[in-house]
Biopython code that builds the backbone (N, CA, C, O; Angstrom):
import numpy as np
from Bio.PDB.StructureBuilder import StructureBuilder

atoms = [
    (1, "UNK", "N", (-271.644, 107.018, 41.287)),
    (1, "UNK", "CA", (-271.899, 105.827, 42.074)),
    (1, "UNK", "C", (-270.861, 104.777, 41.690)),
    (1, "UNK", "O", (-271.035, 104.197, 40.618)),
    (2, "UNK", "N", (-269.844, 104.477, 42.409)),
    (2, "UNK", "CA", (-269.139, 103.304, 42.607)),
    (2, "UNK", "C", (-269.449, 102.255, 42.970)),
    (2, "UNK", "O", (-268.548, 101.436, 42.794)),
    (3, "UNK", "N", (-270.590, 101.742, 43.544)),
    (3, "UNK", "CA", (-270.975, 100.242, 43.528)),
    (3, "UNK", "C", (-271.957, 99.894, 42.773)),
    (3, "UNK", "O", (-273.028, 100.461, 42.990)),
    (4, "UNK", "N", (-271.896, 98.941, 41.747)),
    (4, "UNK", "CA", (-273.548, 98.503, 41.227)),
    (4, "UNK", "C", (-273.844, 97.359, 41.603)),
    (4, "UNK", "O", (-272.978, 96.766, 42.246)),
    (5, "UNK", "N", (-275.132, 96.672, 41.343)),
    (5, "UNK", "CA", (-275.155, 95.226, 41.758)),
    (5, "UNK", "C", (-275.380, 94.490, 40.224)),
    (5, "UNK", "O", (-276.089, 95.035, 39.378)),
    (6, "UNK", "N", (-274.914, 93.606, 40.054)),
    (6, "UNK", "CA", (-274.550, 92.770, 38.898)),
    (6, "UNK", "C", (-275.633, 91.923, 39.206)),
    (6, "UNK", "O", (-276.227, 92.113, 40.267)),
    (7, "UNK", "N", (-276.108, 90.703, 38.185)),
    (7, "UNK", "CA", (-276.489, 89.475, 37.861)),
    (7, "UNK", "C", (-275.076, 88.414, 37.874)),
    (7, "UNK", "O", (-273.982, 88.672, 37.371)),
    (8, "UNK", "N", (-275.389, 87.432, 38.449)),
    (8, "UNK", "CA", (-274.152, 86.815, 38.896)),
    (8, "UNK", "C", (-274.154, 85.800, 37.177)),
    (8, "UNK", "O", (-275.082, 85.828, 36.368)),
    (9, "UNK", "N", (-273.303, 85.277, 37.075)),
    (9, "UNK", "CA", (-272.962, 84.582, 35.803)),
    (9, "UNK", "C", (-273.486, 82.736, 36.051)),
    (9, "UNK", "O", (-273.762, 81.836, 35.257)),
    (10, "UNK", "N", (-273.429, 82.822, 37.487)),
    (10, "UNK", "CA", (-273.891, 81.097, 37.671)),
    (10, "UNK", "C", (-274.879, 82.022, 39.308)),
    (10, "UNK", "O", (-275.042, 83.122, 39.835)),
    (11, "UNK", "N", (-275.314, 80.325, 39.463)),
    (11, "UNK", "CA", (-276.386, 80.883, 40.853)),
    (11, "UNK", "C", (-275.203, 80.600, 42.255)),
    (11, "UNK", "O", (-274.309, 79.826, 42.597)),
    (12, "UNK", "N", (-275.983, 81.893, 42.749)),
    (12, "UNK", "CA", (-275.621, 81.870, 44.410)),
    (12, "UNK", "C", (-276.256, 81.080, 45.279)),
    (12, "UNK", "O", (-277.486, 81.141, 45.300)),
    (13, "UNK", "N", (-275.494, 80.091, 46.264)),
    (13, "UNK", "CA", (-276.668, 79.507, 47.214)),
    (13, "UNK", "C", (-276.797, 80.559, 48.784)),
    (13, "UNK", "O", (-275.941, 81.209, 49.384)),
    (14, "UNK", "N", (-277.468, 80.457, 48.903)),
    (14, "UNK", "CA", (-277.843, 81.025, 50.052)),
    (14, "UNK", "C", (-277.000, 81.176, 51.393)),
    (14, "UNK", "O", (-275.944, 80.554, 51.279)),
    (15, "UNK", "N", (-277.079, 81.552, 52.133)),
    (15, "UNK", "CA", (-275.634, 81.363, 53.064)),
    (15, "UNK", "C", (-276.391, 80.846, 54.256)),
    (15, "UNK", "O", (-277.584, 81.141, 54.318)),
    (16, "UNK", "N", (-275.942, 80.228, 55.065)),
    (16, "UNK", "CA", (-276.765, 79.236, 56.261)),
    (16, "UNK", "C", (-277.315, 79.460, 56.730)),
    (16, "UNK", "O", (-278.138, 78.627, 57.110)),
    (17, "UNK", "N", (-277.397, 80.943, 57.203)),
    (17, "UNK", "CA", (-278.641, 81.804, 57.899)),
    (17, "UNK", "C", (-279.904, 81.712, 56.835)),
    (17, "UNK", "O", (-281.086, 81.742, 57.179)),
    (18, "UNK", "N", (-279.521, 81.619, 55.744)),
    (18, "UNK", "CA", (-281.455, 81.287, 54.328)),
    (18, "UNK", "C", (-281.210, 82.528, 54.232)),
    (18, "UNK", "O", (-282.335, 83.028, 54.246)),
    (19, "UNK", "N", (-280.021, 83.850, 54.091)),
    (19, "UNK", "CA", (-280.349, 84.944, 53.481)),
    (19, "UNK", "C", (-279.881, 84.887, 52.125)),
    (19, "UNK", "O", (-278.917, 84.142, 51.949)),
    (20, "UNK", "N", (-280.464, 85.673, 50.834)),
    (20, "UNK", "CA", (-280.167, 85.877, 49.654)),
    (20, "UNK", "C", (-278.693, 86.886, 49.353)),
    (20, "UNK", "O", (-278.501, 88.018, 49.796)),
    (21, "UNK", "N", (-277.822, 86.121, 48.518)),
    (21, "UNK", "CA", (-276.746, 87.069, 48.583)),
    (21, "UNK", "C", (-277.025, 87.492, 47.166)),
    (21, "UNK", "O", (-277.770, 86.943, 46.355)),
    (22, "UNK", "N", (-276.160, 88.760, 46.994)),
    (22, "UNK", "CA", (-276.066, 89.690, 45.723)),
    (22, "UNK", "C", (-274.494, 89.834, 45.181)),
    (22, "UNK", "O", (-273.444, 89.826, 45.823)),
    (23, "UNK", "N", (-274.705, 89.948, 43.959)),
    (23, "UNK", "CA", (-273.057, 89.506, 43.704)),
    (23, "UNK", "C", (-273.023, 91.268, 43.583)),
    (23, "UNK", "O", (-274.093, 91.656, 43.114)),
    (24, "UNK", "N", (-271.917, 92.593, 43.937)),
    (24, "UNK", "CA", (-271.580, 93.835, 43.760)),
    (24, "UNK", "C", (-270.133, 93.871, 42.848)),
    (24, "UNK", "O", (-269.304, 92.966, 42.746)),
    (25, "UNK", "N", (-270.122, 94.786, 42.424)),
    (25, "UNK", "CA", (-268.994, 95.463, 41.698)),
    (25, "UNK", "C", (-268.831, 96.376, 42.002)),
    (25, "UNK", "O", (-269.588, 97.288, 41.669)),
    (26, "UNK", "N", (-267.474, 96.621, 42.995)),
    (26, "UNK", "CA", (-267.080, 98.127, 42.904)),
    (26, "UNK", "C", (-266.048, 98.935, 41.895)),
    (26, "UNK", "O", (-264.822, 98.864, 41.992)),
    (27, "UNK", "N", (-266.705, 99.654, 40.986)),
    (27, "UNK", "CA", (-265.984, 100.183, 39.988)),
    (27, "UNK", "C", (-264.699, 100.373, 39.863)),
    (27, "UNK", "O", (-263.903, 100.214, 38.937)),
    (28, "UNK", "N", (-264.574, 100.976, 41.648)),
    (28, "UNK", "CA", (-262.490, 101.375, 41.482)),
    (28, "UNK", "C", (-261.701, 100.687, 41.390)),
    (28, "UNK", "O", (-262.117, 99.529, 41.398)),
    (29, "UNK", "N", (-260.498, 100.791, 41.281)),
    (29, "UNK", "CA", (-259.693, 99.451, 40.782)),
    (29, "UNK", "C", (-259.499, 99.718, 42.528)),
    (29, "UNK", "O", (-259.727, 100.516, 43.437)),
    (30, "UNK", "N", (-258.797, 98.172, 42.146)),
    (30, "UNK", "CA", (-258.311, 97.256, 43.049)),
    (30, "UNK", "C", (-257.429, 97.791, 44.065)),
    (30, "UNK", "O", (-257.381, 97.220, 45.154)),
    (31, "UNK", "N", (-256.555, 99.069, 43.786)),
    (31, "UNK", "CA", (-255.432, 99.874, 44.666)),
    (31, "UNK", "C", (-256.439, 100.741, 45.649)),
    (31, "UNK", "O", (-256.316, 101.075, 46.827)),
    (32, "UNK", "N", (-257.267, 100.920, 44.884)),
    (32, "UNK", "CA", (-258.413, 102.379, 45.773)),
    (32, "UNK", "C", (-259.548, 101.424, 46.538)),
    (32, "UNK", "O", (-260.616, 101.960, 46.831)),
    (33, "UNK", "N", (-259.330, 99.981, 46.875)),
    (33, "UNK", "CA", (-260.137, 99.374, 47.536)),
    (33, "UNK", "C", (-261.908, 99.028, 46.848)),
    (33, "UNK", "O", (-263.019, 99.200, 47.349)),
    (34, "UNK", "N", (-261.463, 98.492, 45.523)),
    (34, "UNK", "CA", (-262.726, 98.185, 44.442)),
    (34, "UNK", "C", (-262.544, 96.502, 44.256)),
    (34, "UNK", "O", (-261.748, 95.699, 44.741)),
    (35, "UNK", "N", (-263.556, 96.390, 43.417)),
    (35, "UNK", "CA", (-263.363, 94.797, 43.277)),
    (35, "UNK", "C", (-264.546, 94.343, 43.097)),
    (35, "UNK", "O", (-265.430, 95.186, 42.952)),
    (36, "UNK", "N", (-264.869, 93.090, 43.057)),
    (36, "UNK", "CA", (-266.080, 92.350, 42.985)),
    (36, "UNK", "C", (-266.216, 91.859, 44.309)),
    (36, "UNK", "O", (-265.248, 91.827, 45.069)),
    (37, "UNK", "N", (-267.406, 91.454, 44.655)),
    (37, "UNK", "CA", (-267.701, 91.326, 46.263)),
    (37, "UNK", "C", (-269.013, 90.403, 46.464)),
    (37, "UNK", "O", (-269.966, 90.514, 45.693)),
    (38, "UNK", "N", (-269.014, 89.597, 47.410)),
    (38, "UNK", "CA", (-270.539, 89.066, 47.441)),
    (38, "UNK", "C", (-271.010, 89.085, 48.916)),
    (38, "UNK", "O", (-270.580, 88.179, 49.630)),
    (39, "UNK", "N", (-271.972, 90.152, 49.548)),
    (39, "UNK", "CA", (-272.831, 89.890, 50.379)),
    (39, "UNK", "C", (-273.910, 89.361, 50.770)),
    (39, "UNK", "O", (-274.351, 88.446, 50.075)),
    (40, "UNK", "N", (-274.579, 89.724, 51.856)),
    (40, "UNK", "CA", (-275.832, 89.082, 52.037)),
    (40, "UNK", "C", (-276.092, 90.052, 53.467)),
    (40, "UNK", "O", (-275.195, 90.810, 53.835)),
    (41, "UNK", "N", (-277.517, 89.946, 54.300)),
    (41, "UNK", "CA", (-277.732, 90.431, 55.363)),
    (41, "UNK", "C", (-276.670, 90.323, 56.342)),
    (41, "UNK", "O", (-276.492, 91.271, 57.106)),
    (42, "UNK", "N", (-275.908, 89.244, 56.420)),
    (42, "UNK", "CA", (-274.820, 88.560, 57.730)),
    (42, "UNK", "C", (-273.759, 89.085, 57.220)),
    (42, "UNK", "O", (-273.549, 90.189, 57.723)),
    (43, "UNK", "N", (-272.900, 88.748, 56.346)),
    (43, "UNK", "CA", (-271.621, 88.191, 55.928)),
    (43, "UNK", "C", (-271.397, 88.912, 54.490)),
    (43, "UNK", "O", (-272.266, 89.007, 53.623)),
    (44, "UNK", "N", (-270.398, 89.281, 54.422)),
    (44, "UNK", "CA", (-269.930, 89.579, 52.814)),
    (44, "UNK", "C", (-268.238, 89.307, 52.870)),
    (44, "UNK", "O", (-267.561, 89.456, 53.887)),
    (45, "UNK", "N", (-267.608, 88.782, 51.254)),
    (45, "UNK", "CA", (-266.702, 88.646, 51.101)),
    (45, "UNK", "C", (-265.908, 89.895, 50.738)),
    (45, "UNK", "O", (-266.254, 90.930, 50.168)),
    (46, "UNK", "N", (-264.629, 89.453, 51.283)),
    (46, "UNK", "CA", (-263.605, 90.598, 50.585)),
    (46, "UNK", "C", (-263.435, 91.205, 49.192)),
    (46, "UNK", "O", (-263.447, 90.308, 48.349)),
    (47, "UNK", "N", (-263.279, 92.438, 48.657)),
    (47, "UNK", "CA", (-262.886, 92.461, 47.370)),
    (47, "UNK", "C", (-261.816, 91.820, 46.514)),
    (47, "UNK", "O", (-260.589, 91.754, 46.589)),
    (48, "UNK", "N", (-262.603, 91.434, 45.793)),
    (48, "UNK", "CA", (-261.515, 90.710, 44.717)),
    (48, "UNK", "C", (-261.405, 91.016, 43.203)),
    (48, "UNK", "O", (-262.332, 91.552, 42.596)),
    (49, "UNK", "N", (-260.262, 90.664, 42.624)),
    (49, "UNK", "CA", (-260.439, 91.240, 41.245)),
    (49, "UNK", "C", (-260.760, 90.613, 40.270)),
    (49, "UNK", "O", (-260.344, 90.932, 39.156)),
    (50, "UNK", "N", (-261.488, 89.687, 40.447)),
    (50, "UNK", "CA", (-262.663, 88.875, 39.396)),
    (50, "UNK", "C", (-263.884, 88.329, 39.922)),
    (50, "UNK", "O", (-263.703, 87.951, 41.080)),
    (51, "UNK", "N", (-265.171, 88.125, 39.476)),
    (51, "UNK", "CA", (-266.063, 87.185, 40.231)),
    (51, "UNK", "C", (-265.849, 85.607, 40.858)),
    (51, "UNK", "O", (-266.237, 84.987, 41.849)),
    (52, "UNK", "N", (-264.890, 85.315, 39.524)),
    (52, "UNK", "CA", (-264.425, 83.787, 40.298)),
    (52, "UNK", "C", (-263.926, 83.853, 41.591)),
    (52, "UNK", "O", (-264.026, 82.871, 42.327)),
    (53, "UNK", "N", (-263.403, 84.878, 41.962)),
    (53, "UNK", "CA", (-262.434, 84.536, 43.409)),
    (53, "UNK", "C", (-263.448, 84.703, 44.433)),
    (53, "UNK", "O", (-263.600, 83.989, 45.424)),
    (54, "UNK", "N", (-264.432, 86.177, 43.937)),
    (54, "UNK", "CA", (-265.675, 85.988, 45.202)),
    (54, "UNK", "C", (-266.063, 85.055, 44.696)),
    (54, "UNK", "O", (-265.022, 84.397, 44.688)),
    (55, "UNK", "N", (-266.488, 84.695, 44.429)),
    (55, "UNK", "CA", (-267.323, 83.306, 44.122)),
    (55, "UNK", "C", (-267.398, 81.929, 44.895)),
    (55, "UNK", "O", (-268.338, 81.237, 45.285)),
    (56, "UNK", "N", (-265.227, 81.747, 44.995)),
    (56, "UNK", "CA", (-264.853, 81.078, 45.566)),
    (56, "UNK", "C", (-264.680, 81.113, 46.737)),
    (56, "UNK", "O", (-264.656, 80.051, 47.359)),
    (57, "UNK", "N", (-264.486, 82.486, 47.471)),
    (57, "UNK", "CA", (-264.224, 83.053, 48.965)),
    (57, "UNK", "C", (-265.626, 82.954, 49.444)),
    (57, "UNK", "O", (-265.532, 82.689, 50.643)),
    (58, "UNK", "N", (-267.299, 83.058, 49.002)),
    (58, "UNK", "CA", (-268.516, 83.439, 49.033)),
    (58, "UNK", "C", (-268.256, 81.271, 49.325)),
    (58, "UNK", "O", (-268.265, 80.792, 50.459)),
    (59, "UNK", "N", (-268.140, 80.743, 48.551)),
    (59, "UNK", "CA", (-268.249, 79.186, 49.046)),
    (59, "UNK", "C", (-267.539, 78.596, 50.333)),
    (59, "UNK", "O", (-267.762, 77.850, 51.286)),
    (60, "UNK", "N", (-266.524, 79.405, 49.766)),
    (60, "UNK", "CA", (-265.389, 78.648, 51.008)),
    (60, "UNK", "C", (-265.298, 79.475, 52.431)),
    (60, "UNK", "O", (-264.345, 79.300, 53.190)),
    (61, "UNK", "N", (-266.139, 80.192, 52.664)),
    (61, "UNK", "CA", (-266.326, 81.158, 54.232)),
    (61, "UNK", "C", (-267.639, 80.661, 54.420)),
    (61, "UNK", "O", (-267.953, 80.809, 55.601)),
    (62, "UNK", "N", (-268.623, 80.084, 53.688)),
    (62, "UNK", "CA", (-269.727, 79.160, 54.402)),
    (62, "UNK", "C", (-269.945, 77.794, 54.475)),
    (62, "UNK", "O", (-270.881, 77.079, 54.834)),
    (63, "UNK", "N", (-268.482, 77.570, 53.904)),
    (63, "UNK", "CA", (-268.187, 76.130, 54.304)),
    (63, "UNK", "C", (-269.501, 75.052, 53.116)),
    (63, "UNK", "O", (-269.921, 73.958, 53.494)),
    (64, "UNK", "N", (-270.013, 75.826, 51.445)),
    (64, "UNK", "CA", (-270.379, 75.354, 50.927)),
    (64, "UNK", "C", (-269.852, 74.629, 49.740)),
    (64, "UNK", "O", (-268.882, 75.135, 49.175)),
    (65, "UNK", "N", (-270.288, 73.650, 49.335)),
    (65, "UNK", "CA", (-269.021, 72.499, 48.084)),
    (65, "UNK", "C", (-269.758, 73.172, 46.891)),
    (65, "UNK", "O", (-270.976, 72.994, 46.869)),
    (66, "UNK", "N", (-269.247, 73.864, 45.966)),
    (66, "UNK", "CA", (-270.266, 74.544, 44.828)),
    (66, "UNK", "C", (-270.871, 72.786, 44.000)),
    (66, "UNK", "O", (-270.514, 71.655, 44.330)),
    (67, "UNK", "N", (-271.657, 73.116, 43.114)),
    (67, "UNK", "CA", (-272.674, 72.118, 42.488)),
    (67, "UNK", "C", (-271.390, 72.320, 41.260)),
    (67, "UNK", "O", (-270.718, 73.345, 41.146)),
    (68, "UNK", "N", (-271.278, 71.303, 40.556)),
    (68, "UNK", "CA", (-270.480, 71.139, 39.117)),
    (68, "UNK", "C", (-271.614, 70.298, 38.316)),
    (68, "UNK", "O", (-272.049, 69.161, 38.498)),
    (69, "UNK", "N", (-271.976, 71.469, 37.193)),
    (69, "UNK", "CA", (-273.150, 71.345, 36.995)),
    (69, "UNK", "C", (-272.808, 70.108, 35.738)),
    (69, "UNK", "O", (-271.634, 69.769, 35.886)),
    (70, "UNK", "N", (-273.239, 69.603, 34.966)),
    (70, "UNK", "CA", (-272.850, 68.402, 34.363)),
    (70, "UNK", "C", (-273.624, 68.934, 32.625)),
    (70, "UNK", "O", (-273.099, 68.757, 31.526)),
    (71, "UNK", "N", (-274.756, 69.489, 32.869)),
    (71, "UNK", "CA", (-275.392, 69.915, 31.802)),
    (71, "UNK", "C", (-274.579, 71.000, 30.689)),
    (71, "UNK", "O", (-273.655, 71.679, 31.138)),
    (72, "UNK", "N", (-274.856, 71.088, 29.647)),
    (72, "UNK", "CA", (-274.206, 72.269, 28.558)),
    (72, "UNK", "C", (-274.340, 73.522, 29.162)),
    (72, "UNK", "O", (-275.388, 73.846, 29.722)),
    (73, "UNK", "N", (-273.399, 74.223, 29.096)),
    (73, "UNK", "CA", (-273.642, 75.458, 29.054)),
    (73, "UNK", "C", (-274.692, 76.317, 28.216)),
    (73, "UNK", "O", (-274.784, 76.187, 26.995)),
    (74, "UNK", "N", (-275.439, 77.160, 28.913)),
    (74, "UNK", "CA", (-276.394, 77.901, 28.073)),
    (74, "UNK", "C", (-277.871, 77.224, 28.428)),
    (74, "UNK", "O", (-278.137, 76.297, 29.193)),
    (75, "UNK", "N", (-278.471, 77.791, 27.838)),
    (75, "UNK", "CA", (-280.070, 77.133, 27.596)),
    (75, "UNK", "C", (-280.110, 76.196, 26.240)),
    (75, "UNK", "O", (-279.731, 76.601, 25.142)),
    (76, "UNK", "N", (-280.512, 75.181, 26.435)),
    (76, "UNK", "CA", (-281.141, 74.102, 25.211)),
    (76, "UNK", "C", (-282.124, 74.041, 24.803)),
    (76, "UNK", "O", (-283.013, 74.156, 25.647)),
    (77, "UNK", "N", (-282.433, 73.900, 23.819)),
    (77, "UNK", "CA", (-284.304, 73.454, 23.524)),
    (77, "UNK", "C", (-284.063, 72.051, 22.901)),
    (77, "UNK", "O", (-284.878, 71.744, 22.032)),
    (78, "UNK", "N", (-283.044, 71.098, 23.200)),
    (78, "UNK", "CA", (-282.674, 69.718, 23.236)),
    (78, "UNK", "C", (-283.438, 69.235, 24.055)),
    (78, "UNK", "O", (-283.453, 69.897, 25.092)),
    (79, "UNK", "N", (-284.524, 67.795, 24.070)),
    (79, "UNK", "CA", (-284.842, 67.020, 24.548)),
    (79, "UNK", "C", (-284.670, 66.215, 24.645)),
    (79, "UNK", "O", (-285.469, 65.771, 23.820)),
    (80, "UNK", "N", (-284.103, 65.216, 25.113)),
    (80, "UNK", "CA", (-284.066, 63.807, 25.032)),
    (80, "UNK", "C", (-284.738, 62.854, 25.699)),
    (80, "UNK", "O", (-284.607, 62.644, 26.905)),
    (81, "UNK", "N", (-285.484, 62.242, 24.940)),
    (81, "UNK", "CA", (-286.521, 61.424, 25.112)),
    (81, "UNK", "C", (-285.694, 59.554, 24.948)),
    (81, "UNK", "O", (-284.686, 59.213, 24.329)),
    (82, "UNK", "N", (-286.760, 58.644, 25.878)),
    (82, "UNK", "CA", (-285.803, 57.920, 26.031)),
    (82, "UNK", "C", (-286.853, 56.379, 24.949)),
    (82, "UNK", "O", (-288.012, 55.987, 25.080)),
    (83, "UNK", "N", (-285.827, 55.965, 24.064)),
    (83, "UNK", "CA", (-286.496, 55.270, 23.168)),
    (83, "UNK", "C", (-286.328, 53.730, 23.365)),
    (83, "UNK", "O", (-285.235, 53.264, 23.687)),
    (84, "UNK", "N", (-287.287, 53.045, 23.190)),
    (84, "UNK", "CA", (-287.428, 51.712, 23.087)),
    (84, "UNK", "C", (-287.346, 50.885, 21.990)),
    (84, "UNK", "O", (-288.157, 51.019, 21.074)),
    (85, "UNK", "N", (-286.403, 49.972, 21.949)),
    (85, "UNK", "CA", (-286.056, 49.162, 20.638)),
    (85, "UNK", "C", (-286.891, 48.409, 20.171)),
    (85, "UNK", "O", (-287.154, 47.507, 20.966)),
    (86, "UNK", "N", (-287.357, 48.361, 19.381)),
    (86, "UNK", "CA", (-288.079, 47.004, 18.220)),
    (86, "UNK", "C", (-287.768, 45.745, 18.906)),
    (86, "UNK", "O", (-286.594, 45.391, 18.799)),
    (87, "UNK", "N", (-288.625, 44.910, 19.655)),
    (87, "UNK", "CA", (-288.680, 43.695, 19.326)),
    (87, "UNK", "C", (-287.861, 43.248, 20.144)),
    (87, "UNK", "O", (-287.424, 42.106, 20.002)),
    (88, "UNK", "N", (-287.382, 44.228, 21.420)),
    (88, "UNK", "CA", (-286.283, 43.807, 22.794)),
    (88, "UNK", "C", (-287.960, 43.844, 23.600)),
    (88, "UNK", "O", (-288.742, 44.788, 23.492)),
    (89, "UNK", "N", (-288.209, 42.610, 24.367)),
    (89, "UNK", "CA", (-288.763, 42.608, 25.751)),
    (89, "UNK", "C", (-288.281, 42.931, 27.145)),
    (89, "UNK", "O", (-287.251, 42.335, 27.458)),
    (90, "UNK", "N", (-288.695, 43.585, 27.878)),
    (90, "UNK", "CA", (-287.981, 44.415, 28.910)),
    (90, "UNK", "C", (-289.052, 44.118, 29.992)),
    (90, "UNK", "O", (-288.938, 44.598, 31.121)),
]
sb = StructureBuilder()
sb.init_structure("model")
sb.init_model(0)
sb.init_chain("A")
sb.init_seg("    ")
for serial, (resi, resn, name, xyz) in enumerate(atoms, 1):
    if name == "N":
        sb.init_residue(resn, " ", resi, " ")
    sb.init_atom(name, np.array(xyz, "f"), 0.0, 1.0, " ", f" {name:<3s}", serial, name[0])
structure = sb.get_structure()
């Protein structure tokens, strides 16, 4: 089997029709028509030879602005709680 379906590394948004896309990997290299790829029921992108580029072709053929996420990378168990000073009236 030459295609698997991966877990994408960041989230996919949906493509305008509200179908769920899947990020694929096709094992063969890149000369034998392999690559990384992202479909959905409608639409799928061309193979490419990293996820970033589908990634980017998967945004830029539905005309979506990706999110630049602002938070740390990874999961935190950081909270930040928001504190009130001694003796400031607010």
């Amino acid at each position: 089997m030459t295609q698997q379906q991966r877990t994408p590394s960041r989230p996919l948004p949906a493509c305008p029709a509200g179908h769920h896309p899947r990020y694929m990997l096709d094992g063969r290299r890149i000369e034998s028509r392999g690559g990384h790829f992202i479909e959905c029921r409608c639409s799928r992108t061309p193979k490419c030879a990293t996820f970033d580029l589908a990634w980017a072709h998967w945004h830029k053929q539905h005309g979506i602005h990706p999110q630049l996420d602002a938070r740390p990378a990874g999961n935190s168990n950081v909270v930040q709680l928001g504190l009130r000073l001694a003796g400031v009236v607010s």
